[in-house]
mmCIF file of the protein (N, C-alpha, C, O) and its ligand, coordinates in Angstrom:
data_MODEL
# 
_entry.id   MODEL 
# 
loop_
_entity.id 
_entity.type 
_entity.pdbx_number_of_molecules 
1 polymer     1 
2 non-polymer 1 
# 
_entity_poly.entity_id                      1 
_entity_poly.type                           'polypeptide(L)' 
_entity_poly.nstd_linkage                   no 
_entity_poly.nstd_monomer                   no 
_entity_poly.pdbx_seq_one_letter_code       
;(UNK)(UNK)(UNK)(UNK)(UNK)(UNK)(UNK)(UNK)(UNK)(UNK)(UNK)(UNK)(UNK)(UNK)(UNK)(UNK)
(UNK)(UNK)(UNK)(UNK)(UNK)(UNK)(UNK)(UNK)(UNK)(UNK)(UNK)(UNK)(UNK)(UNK)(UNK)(UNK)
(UNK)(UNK)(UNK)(UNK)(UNK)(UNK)(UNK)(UNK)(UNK)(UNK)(UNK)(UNK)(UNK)(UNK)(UNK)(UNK)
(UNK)
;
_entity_poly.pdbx_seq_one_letter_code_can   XXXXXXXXXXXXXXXXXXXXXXXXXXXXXXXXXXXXXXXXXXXXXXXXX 
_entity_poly.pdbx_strand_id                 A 
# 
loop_
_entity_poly_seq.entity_id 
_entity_poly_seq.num 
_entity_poly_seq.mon_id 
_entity_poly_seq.hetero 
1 1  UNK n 
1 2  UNK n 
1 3  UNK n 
1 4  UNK n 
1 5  UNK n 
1 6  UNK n 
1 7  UNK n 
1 8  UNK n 
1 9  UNK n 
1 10 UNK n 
1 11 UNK n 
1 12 UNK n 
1 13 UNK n 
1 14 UNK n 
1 15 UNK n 
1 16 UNK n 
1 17 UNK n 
1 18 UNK n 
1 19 UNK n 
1 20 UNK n 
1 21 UNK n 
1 22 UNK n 
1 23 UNK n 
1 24 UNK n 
1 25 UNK n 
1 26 UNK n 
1 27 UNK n 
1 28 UNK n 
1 29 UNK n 
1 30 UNK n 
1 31 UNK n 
1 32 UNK n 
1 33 UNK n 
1 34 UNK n 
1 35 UNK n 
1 36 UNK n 
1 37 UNK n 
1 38 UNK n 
1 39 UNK n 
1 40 UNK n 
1 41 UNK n 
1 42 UNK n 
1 43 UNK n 
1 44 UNK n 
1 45 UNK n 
1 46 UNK n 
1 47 UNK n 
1 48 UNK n 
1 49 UNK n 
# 
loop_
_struct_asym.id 
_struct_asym.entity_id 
A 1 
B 2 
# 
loop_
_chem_comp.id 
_chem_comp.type 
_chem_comp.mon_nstd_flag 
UNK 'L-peptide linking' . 
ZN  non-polymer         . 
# 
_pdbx_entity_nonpoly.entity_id   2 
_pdbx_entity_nonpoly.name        ? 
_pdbx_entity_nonpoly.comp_id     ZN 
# 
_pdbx_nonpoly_scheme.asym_id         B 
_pdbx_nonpoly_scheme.entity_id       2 
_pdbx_nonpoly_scheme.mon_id          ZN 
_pdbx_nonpoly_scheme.ndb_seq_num     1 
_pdbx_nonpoly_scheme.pdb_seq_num     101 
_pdbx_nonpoly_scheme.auth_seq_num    101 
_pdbx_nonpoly_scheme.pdb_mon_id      ZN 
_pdbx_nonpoly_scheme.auth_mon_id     ZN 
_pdbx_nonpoly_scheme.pdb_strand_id   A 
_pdbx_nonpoly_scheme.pdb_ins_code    . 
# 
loop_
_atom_site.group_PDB 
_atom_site.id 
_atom_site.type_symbol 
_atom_site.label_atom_id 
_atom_site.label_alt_id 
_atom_site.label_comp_id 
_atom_site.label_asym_id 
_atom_site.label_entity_id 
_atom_site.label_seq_id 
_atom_site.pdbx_PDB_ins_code 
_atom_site.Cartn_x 
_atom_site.Cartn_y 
_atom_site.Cartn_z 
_atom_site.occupancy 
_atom_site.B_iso_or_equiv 
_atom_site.pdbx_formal_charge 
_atom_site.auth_seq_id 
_atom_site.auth_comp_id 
_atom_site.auth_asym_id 
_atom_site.auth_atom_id 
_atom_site.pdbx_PDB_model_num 
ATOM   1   N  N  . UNK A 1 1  ? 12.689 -19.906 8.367   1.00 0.00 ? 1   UNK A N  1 
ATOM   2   C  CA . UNK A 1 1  ? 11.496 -19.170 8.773   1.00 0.00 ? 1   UNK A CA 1 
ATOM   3   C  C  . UNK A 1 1  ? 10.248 -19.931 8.332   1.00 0.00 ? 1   UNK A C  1 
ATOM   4   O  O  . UNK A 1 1  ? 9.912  -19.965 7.148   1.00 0.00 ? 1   UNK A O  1 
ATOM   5   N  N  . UNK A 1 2  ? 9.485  -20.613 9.417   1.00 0.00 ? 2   UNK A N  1 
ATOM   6   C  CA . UNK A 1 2  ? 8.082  -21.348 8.917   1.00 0.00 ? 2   UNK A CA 1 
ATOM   7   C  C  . UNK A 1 2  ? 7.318  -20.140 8.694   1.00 0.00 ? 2   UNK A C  1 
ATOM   8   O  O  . UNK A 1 2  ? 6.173  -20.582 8.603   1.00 0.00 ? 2   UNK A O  1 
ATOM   9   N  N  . UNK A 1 3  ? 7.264  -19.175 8.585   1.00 0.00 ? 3   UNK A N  1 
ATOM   10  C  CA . UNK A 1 3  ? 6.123  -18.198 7.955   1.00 0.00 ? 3   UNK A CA 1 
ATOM   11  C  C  . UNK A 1 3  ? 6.073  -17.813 6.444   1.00 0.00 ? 3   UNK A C  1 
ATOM   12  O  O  . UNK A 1 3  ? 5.191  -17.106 5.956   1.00 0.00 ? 3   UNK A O  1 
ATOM   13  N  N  . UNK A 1 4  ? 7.131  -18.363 5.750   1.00 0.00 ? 4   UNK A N  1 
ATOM   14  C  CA . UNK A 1 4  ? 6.684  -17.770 4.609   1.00 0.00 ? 4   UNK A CA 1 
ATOM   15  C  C  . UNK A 1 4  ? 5.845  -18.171 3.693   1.00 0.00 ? 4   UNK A C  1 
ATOM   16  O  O  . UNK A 1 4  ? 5.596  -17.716 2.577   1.00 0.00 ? 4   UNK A O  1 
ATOM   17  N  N  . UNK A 1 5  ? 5.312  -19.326 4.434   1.00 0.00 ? 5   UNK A N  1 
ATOM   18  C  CA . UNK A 1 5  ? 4.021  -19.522 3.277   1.00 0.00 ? 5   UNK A CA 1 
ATOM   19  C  C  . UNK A 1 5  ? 2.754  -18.990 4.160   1.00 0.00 ? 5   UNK A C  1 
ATOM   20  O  O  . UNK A 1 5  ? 1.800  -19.754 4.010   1.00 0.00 ? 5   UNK A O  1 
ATOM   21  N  N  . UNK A 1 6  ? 2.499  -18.013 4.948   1.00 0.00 ? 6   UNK A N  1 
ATOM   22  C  CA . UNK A 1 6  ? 1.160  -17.420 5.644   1.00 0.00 ? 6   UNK A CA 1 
ATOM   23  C  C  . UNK A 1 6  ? 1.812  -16.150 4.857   1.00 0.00 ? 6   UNK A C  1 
ATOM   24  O  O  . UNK A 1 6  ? 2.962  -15.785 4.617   1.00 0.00 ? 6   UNK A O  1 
ATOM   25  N  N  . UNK A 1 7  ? 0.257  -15.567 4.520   1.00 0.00 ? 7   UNK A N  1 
ATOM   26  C  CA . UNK A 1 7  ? 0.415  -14.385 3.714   1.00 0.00 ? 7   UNK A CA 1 
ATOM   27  C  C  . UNK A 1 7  ? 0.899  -13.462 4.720   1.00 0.00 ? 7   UNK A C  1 
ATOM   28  O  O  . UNK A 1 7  ? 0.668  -13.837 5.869   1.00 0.00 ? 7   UNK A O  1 
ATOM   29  N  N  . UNK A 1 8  ? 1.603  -12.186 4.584   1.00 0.00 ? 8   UNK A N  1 
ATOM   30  C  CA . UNK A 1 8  ? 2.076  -10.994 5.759   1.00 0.00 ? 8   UNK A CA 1 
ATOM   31  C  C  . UNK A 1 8  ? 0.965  -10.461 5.231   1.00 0.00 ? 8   UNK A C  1 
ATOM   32  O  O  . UNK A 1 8  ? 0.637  -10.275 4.059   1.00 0.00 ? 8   UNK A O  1 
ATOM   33  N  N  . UNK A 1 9  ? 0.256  -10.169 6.577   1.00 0.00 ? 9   UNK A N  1 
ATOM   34  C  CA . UNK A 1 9  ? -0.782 -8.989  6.654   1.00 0.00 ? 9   UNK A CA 1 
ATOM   35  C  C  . UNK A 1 9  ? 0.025  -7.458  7.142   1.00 0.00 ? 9   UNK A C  1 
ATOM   36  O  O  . UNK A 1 9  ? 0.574  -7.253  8.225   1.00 0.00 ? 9   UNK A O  1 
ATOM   37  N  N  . UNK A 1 10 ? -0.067 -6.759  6.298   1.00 0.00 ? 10  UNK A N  1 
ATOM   38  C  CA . UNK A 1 10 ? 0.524  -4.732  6.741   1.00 0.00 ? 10  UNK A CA 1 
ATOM   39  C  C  . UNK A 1 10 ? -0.324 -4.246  6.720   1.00 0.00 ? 10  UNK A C  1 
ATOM   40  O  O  . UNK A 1 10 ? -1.318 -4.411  6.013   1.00 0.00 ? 10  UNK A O  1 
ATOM   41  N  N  . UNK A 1 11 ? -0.020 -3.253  7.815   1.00 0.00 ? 11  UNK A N  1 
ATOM   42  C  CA . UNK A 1 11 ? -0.893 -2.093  7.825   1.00 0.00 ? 11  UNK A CA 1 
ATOM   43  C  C  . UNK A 1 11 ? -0.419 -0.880  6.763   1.00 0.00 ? 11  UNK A C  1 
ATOM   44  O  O  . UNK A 1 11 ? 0.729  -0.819  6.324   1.00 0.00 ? 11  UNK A O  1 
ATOM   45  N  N  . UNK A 1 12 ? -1.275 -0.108  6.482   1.00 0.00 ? 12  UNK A N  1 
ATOM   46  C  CA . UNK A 1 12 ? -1.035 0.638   5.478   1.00 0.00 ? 12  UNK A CA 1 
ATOM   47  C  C  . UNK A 1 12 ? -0.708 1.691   6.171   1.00 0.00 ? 12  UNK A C  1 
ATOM   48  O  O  . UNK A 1 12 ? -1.277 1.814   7.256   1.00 0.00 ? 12  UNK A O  1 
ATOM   49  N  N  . UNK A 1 13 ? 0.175  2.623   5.805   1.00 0.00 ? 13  UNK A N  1 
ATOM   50  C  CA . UNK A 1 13 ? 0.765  3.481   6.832   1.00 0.00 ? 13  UNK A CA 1 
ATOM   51  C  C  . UNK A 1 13 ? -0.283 5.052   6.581   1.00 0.00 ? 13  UNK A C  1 
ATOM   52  O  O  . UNK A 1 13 ? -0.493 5.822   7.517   1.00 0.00 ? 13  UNK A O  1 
ATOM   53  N  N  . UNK A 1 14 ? -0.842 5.288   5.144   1.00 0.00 ? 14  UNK A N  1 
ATOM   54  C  CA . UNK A 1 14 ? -1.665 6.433   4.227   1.00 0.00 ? 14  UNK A CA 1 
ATOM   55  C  C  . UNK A 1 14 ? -3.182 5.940   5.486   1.00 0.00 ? 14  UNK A C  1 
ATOM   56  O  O  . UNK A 1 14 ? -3.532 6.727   6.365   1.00 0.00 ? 14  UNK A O  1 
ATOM   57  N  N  . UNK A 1 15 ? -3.667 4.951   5.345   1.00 0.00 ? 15  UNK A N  1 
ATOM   58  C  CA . UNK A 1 15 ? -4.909 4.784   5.460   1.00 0.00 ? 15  UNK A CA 1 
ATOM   59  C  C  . UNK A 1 15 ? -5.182 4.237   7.161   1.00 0.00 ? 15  UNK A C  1 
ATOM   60  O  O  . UNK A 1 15 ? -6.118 4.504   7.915   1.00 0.00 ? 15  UNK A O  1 
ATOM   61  N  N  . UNK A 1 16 ? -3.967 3.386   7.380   1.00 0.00 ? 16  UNK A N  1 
ATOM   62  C  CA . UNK A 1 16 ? -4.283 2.360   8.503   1.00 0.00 ? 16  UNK A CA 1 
ATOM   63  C  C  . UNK A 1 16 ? -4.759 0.895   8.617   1.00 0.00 ? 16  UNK A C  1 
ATOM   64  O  O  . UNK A 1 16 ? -4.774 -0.001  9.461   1.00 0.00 ? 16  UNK A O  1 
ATOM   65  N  N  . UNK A 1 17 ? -5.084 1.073   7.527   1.00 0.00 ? 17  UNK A N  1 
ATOM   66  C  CA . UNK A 1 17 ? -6.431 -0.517  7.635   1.00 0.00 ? 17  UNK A CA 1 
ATOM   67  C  C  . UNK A 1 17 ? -5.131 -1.719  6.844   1.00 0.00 ? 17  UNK A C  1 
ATOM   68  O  O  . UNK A 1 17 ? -4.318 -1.549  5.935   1.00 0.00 ? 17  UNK A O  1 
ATOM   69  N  N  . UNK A 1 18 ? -5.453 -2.875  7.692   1.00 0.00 ? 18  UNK A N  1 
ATOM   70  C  CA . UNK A 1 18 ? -4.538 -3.856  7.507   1.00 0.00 ? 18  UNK A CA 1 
ATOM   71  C  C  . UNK A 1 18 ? -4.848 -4.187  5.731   1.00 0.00 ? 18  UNK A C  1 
ATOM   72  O  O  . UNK A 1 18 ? -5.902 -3.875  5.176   1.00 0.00 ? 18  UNK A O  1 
ATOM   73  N  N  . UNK A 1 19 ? -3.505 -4.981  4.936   1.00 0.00 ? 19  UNK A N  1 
ATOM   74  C  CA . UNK A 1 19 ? -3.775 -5.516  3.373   1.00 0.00 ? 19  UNK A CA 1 
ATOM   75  C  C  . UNK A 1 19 ? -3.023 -6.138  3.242   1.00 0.00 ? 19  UNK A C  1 
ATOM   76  O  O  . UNK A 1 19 ? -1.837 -5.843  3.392   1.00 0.00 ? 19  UNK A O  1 
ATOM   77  N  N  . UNK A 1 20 ? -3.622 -7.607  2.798   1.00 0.00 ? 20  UNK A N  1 
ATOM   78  C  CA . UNK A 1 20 ? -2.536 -8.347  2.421   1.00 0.00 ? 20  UNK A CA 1 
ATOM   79  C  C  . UNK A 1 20 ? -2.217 -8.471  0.888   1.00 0.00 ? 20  UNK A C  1 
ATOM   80  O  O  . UNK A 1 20 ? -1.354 -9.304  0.612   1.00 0.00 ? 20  UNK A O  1 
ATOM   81  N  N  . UNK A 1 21 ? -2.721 -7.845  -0.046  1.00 0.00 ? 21  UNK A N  1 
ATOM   82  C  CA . UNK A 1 21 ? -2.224 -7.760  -1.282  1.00 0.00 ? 21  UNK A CA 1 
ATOM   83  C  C  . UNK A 1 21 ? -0.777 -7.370  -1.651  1.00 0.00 ? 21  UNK A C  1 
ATOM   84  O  O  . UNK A 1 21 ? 0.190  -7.329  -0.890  1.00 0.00 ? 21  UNK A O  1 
ATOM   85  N  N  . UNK A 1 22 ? -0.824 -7.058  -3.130  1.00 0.00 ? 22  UNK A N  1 
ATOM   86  C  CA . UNK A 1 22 ? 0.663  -6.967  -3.143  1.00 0.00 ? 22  UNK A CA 1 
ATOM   87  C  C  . UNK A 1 22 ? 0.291  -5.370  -2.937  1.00 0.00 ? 22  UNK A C  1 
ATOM   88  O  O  . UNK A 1 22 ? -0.776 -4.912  -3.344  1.00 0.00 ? 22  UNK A O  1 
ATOM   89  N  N  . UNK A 1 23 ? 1.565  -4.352  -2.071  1.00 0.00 ? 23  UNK A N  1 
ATOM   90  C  CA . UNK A 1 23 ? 1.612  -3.182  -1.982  1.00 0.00 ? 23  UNK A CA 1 
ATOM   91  C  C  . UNK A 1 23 ? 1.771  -2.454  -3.015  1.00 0.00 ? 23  UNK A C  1 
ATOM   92  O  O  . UNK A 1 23 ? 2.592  -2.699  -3.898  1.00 0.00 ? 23  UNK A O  1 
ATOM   93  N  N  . UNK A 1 24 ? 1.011  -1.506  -3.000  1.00 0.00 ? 24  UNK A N  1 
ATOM   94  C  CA . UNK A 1 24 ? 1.819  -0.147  -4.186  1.00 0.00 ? 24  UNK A CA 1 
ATOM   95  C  C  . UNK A 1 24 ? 2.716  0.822   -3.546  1.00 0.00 ? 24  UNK A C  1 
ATOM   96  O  O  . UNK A 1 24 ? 2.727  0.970   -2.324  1.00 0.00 ? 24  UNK A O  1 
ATOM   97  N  N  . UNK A 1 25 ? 3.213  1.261   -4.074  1.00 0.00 ? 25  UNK A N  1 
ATOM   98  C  CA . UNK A 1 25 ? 4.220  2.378   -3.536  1.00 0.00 ? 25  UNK A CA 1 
ATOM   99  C  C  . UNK A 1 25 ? 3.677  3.586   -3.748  1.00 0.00 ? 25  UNK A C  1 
ATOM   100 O  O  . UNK A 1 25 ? 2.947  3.716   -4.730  1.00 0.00 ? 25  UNK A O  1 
ATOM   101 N  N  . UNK A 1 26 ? 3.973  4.936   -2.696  1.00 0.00 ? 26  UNK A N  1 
ATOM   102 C  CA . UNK A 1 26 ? 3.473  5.255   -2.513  1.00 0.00 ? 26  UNK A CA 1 
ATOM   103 C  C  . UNK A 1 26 ? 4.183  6.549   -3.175  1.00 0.00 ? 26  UNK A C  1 
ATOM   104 O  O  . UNK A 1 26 ? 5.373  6.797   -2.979  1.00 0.00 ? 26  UNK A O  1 
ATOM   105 N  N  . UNK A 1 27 ? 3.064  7.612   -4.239  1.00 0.00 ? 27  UNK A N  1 
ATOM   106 C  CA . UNK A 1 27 ? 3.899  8.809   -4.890  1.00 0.00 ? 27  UNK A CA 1 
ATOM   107 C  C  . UNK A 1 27 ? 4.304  9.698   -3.924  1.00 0.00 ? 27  UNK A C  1 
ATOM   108 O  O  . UNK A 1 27 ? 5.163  10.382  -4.482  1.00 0.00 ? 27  UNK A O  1 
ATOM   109 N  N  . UNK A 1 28 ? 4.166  10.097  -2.731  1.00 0.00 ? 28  UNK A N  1 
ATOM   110 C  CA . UNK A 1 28 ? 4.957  10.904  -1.855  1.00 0.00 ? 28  UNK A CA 1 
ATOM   111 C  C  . UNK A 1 28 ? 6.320  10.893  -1.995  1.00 0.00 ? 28  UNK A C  1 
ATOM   112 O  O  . UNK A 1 28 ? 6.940  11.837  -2.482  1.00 0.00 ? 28  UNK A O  1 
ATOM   113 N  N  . UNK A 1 29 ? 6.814  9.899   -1.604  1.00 0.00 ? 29  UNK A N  1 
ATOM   114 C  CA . UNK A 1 29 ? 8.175  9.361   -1.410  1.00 0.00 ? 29  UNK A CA 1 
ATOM   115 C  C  . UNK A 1 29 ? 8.896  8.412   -2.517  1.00 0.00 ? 29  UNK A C  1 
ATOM   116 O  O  . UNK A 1 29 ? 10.102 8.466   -2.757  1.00 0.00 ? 29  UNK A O  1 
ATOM   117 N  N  . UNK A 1 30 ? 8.172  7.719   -3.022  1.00 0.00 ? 30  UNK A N  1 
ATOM   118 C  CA . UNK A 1 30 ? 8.549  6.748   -4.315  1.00 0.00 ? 30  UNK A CA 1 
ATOM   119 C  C  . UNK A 1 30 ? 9.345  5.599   -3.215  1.00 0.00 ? 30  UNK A C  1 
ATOM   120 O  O  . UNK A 1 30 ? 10.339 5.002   -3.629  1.00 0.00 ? 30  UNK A O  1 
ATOM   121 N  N  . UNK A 1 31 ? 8.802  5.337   -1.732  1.00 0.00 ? 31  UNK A N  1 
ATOM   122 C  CA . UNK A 1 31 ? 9.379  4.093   -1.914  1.00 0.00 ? 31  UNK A CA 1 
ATOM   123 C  C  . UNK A 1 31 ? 8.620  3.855   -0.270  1.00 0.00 ? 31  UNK A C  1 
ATOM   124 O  O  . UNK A 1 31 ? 9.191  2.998   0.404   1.00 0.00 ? 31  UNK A O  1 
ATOM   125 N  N  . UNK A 1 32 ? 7.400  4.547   0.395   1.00 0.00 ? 32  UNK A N  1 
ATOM   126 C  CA . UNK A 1 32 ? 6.618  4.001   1.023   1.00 0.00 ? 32  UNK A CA 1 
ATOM   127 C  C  . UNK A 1 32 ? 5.969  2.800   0.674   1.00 0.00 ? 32  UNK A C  1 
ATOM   128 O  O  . UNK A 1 32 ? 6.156  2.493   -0.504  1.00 0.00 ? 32  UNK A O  1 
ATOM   129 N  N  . UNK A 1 33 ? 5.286  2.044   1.302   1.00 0.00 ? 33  UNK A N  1 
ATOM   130 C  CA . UNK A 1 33 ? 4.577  0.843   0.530   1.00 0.00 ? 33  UNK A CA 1 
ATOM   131 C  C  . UNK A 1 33 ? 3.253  0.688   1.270   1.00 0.00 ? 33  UNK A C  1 
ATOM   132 O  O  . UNK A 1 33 ? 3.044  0.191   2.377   1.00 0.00 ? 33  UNK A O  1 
ATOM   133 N  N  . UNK A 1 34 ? 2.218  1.357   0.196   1.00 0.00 ? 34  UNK A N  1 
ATOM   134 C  CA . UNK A 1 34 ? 0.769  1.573   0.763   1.00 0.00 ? 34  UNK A CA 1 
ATOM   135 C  C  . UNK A 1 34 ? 0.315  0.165   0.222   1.00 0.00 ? 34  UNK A C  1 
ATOM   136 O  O  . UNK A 1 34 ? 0.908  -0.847  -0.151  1.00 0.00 ? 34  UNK A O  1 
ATOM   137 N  N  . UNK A 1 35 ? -1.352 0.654   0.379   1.00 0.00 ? 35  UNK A N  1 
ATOM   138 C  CA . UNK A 1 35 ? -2.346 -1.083  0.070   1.00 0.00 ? 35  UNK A CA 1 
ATOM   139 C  C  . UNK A 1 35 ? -2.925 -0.193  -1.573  1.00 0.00 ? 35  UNK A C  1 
ATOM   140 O  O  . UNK A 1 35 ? -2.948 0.953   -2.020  1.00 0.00 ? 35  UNK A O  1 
ATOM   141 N  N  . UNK A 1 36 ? -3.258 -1.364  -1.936  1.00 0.00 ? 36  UNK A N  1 
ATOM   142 C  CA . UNK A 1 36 ? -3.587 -0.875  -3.527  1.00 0.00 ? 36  UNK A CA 1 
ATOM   143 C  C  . UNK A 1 36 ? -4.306 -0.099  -3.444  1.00 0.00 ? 36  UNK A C  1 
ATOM   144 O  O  . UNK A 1 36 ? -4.174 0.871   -4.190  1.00 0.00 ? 36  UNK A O  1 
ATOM   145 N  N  . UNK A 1 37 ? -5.443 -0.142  -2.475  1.00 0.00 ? 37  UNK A N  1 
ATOM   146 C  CA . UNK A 1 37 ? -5.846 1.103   -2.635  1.00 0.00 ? 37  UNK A CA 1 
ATOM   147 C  C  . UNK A 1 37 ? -5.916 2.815   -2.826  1.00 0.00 ? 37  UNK A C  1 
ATOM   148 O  O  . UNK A 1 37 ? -6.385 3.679   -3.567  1.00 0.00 ? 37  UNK A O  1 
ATOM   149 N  N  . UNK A 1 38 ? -4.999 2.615   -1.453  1.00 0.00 ? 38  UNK A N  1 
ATOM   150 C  CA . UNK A 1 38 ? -4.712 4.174   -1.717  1.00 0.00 ? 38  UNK A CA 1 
ATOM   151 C  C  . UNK A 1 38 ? -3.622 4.000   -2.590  1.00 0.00 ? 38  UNK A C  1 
ATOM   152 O  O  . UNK A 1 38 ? -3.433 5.087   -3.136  1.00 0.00 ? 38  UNK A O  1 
ATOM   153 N  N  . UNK A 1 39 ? -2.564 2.905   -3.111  1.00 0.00 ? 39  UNK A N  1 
ATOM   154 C  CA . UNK A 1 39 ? -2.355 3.428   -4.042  1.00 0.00 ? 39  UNK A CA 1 
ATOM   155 C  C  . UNK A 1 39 ? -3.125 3.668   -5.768  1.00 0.00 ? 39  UNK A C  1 
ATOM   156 O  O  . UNK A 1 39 ? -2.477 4.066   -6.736  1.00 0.00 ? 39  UNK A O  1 
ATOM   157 N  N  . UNK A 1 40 ? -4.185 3.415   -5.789  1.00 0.00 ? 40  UNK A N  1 
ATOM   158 C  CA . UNK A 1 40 ? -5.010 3.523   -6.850  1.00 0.00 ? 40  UNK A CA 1 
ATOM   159 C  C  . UNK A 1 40 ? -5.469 5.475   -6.227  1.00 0.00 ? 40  UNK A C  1 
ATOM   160 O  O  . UNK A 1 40 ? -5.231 6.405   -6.998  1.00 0.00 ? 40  UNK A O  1 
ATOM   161 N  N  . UNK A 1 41 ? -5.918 5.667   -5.220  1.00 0.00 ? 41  UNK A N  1 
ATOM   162 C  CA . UNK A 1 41 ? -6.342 7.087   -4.896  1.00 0.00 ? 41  UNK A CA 1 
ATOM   163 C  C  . UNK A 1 41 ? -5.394 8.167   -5.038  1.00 0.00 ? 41  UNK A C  1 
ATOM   164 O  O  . UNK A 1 41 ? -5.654 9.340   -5.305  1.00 0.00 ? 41  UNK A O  1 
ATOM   165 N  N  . UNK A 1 42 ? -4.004 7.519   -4.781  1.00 0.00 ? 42  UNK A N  1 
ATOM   166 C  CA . UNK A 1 42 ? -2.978 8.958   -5.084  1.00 0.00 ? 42  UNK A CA 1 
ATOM   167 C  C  . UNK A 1 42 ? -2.783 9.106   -6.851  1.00 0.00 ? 42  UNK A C  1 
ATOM   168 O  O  . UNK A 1 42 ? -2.472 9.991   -7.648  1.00 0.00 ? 42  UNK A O  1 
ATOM   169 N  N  . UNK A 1 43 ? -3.057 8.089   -6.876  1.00 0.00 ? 43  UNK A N  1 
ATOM   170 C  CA . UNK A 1 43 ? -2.655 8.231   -8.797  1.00 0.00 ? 43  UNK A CA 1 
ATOM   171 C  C  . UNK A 1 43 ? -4.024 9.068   -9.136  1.00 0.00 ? 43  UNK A C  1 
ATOM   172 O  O  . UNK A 1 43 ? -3.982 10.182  -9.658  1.00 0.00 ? 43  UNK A O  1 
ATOM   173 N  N  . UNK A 1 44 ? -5.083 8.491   -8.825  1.00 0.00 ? 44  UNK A N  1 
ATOM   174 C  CA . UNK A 1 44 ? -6.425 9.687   -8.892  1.00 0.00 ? 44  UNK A CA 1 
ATOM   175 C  C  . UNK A 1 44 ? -6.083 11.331  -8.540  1.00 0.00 ? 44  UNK A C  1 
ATOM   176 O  O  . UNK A 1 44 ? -6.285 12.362  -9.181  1.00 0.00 ? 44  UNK A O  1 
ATOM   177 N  N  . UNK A 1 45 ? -5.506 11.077  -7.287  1.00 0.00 ? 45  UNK A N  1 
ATOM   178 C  CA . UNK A 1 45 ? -5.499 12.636  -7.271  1.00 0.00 ? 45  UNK A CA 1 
ATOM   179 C  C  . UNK A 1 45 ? -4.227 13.146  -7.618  1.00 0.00 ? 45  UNK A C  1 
ATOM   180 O  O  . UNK A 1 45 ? -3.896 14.208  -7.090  1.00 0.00 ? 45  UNK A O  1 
ATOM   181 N  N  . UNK A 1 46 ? -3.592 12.692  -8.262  1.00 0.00 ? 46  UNK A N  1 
ATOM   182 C  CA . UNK A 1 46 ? -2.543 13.268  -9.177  1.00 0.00 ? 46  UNK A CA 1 
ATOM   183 C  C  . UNK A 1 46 ? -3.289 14.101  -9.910  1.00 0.00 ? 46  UNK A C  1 
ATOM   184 O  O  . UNK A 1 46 ? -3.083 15.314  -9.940  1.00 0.00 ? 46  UNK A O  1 
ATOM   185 N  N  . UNK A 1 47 ? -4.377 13.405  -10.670 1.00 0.00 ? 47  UNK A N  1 
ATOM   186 C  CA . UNK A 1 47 ? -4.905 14.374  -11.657 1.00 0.00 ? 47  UNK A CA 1 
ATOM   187 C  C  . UNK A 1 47 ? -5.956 15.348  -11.469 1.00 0.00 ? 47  UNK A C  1 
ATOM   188 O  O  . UNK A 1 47 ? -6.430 16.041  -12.369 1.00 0.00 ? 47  UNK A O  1 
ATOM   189 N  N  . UNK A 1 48 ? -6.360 15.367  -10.023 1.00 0.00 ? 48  UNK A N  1 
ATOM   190 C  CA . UNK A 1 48 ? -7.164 15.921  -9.224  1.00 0.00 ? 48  UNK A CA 1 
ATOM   191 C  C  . UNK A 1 48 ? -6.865 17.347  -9.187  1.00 0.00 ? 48  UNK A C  1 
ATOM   192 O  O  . UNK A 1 48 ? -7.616 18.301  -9.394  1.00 0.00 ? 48  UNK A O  1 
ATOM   193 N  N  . UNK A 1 49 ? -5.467 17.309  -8.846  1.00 0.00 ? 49  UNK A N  1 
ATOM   194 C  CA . UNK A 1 49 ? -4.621 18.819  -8.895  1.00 0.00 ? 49  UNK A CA 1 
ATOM   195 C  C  . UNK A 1 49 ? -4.232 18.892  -10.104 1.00 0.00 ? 49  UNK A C  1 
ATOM   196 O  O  . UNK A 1 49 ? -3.585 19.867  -10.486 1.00 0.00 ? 49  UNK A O  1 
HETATM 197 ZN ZN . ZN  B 2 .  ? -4.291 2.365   2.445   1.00 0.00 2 101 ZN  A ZN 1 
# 
């Protein structure tokens, strides 16, 4: 496979918007794979509720 040195761009399945970072997983399910972001926002609103 010549692609594995181009980063994979995903879409985030929570938000939509493409990320090529490393994914977080996502607390819904414990094994979605969001963009850091929202996974930084579900850990926020963990404590939200
Ligand atoms: Zn997202």
């Amino acid at each position: 496979m010549k692609e594995n040195n181009i980063t994979r761009i995903k879409i985030c399945p929570q938000c939509g918007k493409p990320y090529h970072d490393v994914p977080a997983i996502s607390r819904m399910d414990n094994e979605t794979l969001i963009c850091p972001d929202c996974g930084t926002r579900e850990a926020l609103e963990k404590y939200r509720c």
